[in-house]
N, CA, C and O atoms as a printed pandas DataFrame, in Angstrom:
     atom_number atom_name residue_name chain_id  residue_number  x_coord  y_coord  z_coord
0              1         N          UNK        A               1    8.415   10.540    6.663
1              2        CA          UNK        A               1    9.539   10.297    7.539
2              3         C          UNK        A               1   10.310    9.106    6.997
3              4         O          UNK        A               1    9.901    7.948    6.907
4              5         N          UNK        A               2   11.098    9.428    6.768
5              6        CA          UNK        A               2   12.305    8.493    6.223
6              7         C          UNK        A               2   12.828    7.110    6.745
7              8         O          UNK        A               2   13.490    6.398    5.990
8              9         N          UNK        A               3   12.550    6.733    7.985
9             10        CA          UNK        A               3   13.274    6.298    8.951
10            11         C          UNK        A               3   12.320    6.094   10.289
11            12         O          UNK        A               3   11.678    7.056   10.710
12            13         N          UNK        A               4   12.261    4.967   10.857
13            14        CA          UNK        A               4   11.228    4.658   12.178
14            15         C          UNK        A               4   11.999    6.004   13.468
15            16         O          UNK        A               4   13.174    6.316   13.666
16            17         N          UNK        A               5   10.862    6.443   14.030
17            18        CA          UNK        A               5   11.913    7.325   15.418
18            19         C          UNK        A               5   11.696    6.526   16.423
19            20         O          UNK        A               5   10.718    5.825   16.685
20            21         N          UNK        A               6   12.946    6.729   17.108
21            22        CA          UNK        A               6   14.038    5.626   18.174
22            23         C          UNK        A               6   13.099    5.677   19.408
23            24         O          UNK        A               6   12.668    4.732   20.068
24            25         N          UNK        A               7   12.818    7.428   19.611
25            26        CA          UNK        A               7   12.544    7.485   21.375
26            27         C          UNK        A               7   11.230    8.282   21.253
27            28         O          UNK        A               7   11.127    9.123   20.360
28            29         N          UNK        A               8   10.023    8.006   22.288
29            30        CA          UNK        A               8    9.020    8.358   22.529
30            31         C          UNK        A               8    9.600   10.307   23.188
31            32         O          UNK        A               8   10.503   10.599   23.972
32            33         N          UNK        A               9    8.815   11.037   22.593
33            34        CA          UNK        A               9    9.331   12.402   22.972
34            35         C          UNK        A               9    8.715   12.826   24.776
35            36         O          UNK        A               9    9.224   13.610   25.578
36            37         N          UNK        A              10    7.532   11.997   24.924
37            38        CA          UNK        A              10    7.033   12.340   26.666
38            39         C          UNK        A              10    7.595   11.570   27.232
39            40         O          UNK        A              10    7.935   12.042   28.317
40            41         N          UNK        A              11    8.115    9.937   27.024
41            42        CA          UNK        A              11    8.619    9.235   28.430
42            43         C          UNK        A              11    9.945    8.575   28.009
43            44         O          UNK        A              11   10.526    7.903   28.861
44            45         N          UNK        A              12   10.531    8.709   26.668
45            46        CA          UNK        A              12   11.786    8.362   26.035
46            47         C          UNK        A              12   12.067    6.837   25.995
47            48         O          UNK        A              12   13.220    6.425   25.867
48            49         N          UNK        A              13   10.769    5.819   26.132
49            50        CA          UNK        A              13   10.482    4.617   25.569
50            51         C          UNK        A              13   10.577    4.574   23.978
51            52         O          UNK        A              13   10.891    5.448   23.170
52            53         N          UNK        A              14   10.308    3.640   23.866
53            54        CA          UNK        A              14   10.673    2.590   21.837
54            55         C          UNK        A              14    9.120    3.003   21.610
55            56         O          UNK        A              14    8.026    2.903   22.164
56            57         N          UNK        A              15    9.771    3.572   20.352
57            58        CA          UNK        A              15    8.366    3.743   19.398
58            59         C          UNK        A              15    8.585    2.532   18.512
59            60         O          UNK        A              15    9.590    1.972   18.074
60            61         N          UNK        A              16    7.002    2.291   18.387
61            62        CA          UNK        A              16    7.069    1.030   17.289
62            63         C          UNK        A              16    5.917    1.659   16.257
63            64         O          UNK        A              16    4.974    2.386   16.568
64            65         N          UNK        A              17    6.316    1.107   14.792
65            66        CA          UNK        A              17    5.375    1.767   13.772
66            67         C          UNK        A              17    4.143    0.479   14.302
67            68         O          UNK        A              17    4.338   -0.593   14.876
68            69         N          UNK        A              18    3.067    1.023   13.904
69            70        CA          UNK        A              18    1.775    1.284   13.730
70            71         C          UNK        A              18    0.692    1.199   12.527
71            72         O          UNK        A              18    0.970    2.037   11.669
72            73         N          UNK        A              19    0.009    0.748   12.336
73            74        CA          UNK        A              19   -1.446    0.823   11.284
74            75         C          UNK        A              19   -2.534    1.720   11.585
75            76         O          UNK        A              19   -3.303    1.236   12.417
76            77         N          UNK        A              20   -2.747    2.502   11.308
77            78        CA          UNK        A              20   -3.905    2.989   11.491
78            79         C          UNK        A              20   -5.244    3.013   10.257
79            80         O          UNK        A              20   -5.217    3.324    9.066
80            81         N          UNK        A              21   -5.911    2.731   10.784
81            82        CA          UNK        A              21   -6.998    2.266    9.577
82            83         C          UNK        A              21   -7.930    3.293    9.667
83            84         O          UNK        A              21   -7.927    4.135   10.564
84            85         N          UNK        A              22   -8.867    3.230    8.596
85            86        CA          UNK        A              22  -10.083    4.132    8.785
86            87         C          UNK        A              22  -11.013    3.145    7.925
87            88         O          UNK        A              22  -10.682    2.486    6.940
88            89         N          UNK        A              23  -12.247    3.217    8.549
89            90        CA          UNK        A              23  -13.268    2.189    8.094
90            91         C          UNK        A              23  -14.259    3.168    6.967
91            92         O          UNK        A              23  -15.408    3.457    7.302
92            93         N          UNK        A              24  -13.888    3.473    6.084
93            94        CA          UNK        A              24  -14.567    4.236    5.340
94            95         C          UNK        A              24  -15.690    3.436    3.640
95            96         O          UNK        A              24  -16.599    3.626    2.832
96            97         N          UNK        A              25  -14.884    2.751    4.005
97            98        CA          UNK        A              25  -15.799    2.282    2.211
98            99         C          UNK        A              25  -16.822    1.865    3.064
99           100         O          UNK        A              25  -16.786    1.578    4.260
100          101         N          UNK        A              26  -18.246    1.887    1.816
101          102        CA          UNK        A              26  -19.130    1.336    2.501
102          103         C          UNK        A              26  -20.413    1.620    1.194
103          104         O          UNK        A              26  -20.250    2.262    0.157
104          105         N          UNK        A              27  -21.503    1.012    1.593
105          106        CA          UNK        A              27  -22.798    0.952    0.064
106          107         C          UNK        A              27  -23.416    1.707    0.719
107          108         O          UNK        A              27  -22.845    2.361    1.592
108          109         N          UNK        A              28  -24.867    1.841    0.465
109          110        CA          UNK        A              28  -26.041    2.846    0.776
110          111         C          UNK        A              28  -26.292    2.455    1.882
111          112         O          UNK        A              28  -26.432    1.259    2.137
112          113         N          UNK        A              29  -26.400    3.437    2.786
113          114        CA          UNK        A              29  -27.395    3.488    4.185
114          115         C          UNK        A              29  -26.115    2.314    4.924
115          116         O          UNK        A              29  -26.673    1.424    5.567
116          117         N          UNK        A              30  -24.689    2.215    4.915
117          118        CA          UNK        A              30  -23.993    1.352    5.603
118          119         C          UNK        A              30  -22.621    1.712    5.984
119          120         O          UNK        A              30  -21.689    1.385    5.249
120          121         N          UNK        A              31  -22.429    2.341    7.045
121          122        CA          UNK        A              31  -21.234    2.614    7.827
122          123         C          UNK        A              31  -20.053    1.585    6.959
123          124         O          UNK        A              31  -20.177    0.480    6.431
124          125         N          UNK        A              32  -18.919    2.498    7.096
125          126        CA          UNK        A              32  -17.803    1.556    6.777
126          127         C          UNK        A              32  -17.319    0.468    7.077
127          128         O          UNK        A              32  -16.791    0.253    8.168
128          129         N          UNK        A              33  -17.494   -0.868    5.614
129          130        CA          UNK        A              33  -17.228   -1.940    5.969
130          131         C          UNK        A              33  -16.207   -2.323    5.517
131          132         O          UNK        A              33  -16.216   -3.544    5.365
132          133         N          UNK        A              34  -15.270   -1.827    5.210
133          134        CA          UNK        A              34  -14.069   -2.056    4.564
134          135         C          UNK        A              34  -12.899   -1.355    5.296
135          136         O          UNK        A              34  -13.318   -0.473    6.046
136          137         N          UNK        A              35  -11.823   -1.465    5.295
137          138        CA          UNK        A              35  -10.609   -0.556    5.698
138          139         C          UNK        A              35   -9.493   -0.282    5.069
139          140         O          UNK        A              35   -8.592   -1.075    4.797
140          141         N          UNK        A              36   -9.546    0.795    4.846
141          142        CA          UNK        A              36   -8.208    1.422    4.119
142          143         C          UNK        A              36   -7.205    2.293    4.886
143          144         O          UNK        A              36   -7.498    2.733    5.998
144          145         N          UNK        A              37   -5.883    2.576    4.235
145          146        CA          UNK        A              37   -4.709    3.114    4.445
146          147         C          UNK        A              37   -5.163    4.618    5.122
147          148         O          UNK        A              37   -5.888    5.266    4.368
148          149         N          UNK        A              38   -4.878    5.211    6.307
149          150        CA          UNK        A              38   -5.101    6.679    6.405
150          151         C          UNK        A              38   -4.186    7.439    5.785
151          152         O          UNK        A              38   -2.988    7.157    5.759
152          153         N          UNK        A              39   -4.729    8.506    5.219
153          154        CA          UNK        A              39   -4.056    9.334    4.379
154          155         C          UNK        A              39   -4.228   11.085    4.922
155          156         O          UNK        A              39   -4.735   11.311    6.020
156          157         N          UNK        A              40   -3.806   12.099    4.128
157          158        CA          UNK        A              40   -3.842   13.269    4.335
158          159         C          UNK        A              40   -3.843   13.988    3.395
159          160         O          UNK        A              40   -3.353   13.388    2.439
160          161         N          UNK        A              41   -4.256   15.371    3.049
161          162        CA          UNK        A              41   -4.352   16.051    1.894
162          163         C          UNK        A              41   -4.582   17.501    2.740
163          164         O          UNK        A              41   -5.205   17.770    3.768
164          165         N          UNK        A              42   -3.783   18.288    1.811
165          166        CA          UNK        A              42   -3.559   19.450    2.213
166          167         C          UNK        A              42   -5.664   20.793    2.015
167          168         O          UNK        A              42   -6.422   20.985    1.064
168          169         N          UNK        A              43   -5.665   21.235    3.346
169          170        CA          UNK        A              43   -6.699   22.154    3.472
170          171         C          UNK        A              43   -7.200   22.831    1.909
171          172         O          UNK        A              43   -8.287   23.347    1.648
172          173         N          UNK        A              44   -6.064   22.642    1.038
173          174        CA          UNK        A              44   -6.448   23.531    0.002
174          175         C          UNK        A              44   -6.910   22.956   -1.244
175          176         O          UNK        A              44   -7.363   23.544   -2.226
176          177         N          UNK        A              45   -6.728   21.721   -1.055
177          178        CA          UNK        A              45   -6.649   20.588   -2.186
178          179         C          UNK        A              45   -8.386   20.754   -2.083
179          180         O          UNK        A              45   -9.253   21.174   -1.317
180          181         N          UNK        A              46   -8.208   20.058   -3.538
181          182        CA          UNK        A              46   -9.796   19.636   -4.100
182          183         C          UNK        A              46  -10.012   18.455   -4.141
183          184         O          UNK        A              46   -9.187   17.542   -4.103
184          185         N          UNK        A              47  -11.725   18.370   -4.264
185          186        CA          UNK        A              47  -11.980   16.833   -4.105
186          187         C          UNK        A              47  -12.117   16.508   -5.981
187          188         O          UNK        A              47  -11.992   17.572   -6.587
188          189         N          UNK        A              48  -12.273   15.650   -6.646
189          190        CA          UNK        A              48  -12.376   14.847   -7.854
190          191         C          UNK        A              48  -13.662   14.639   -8.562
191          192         O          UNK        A              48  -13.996   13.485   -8.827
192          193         N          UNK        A              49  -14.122   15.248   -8.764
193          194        CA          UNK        A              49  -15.405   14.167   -9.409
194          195         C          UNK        A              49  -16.506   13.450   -8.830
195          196         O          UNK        A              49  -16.893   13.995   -7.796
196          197         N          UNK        A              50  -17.083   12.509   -9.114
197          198        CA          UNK        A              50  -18.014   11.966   -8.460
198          199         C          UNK        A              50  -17.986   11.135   -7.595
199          200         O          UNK        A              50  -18.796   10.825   -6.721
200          201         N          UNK        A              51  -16.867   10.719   -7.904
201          202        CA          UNK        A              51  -15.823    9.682   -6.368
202          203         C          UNK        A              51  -15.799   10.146   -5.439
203          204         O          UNK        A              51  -15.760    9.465   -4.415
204          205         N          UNK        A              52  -15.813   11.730   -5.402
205          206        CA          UNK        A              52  -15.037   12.436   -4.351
206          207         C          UNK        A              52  -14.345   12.230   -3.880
207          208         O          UNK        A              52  -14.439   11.902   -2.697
208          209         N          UNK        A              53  -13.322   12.294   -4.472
209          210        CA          UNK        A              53  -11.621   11.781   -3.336
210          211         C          UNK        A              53  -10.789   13.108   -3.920
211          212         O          UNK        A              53  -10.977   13.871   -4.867
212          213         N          UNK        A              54   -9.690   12.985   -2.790
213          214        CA          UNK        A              54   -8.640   13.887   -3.036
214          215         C          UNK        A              54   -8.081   13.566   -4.457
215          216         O          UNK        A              54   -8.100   12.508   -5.085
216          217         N          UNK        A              55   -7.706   14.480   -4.696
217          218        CA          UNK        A              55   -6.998   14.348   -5.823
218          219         C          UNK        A              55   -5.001   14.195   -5.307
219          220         O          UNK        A              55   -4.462   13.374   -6.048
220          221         N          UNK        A              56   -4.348   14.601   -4.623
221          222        CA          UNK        A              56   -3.301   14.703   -3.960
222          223         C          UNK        A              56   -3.405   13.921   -2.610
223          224         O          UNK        A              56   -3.242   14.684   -1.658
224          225         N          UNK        A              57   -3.608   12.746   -2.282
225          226        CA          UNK        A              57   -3.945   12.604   -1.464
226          227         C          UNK        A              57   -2.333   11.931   -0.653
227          228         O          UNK        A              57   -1.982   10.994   -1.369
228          229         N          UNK        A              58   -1.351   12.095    0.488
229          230        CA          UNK        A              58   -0.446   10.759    0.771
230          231         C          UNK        A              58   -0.329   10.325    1.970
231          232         O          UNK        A              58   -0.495   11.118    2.897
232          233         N          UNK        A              59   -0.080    9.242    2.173
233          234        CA          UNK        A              59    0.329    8.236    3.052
234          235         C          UNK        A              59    0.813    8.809    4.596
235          236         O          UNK        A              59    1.806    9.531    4.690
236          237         N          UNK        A              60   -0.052    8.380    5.882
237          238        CA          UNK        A              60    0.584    9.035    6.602
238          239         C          UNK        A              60    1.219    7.543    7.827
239          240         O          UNK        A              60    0.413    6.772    8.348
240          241         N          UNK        A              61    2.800    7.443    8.060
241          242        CA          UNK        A              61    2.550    6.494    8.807
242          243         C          UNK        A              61    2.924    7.051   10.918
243          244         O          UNK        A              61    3.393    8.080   11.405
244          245         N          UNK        A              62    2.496    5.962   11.447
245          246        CA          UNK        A              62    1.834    6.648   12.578
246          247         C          UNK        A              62    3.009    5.572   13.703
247          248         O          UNK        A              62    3.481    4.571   13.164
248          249         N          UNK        A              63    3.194    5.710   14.419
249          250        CA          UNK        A              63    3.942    4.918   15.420
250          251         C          UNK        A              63    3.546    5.582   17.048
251          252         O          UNK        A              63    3.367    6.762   17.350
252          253         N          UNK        A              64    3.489    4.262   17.994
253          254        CA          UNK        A              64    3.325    4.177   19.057
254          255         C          UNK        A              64    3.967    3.985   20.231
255          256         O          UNK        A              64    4.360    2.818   20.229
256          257         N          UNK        A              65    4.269    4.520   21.214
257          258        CA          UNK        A              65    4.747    3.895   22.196
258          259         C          UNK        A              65    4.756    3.342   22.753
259          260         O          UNK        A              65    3.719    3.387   23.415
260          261         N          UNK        A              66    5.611    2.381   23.146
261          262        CA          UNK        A              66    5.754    1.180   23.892
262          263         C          UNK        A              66    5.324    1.469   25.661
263          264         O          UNK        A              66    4.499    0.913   26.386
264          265         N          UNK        A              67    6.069    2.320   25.852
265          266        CA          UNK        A              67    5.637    2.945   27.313
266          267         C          UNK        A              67    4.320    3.658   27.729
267          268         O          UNK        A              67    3.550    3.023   28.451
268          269         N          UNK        A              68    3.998    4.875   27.356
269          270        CA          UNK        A              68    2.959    5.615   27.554
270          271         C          UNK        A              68    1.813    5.599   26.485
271          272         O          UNK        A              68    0.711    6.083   26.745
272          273         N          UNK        A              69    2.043    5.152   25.534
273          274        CA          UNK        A              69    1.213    4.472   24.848
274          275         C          UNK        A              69    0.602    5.576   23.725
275          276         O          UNK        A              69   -0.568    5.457   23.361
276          277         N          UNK        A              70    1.547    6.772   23.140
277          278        CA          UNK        A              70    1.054    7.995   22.983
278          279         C          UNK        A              70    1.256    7.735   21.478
279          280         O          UNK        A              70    2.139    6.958   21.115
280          281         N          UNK        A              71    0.379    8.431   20.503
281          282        CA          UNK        A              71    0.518    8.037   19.407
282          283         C          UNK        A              71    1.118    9.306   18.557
283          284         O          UNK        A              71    0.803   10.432   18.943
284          285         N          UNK        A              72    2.084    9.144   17.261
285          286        CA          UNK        A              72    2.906    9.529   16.604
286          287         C          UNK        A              72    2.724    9.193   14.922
287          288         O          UNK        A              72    3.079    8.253   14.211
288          289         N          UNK        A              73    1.938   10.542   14.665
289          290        CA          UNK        A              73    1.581   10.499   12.899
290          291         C          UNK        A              73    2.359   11.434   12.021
291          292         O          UNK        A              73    2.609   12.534   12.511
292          293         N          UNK        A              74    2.838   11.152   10.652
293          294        CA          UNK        A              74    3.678   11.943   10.075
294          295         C          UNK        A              74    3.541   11.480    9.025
295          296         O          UNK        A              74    3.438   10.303    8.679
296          297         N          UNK        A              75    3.531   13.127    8.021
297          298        CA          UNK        A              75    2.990   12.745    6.939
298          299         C          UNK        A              75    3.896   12.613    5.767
299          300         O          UNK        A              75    4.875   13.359    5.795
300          301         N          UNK        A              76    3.763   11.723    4.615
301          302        CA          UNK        A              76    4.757   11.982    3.788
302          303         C          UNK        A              76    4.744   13.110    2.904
303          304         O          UNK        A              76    3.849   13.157    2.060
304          305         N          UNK        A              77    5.813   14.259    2.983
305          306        CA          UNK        A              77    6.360   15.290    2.297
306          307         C          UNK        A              77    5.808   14.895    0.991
307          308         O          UNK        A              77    5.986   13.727    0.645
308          309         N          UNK        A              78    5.040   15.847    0.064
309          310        CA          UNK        A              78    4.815   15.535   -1.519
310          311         C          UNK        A              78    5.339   16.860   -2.315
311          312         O          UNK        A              78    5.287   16.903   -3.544
């Protein structure tokens, strides 16, 4: 999305962008202690190697409402 959106679509309050994290890195036997960028990758995509990560993976950013408090994710077009 190109551009922040103006109006919440259920109560027509200010959306404000947003972080959304995901706690994913992490060593043996240890829940995620680190936090990185949430991302998205299409159902069809493959994972990489021994890393296992997407190979296509992009950026999704997410915005919230000020009013109802409803959350708003969108992904970037690749």
């Amino acid at each position: 999305m190109s551009s922040s959106p103006k109006q919440c679509p259920d109560c027509s309050a200010t959306l404000e962008q947003i972080r959304m994290i995901d706690a994913t890195i992490g060593g043996v036997h240890r829940k995620g202690v680190g936090h990185v960028p949430l991302h998205y990758t299409h159902m069809k995509d493959r994972k990489s190697g021994l890393m296992e990560r997407y190979l296509e993976a992009a950026p999704v950013q997410s915005y919230m409402c000020t009013g109802c408090g409803r959350i708003l994710m969108y992904g970037t077009p690749r």
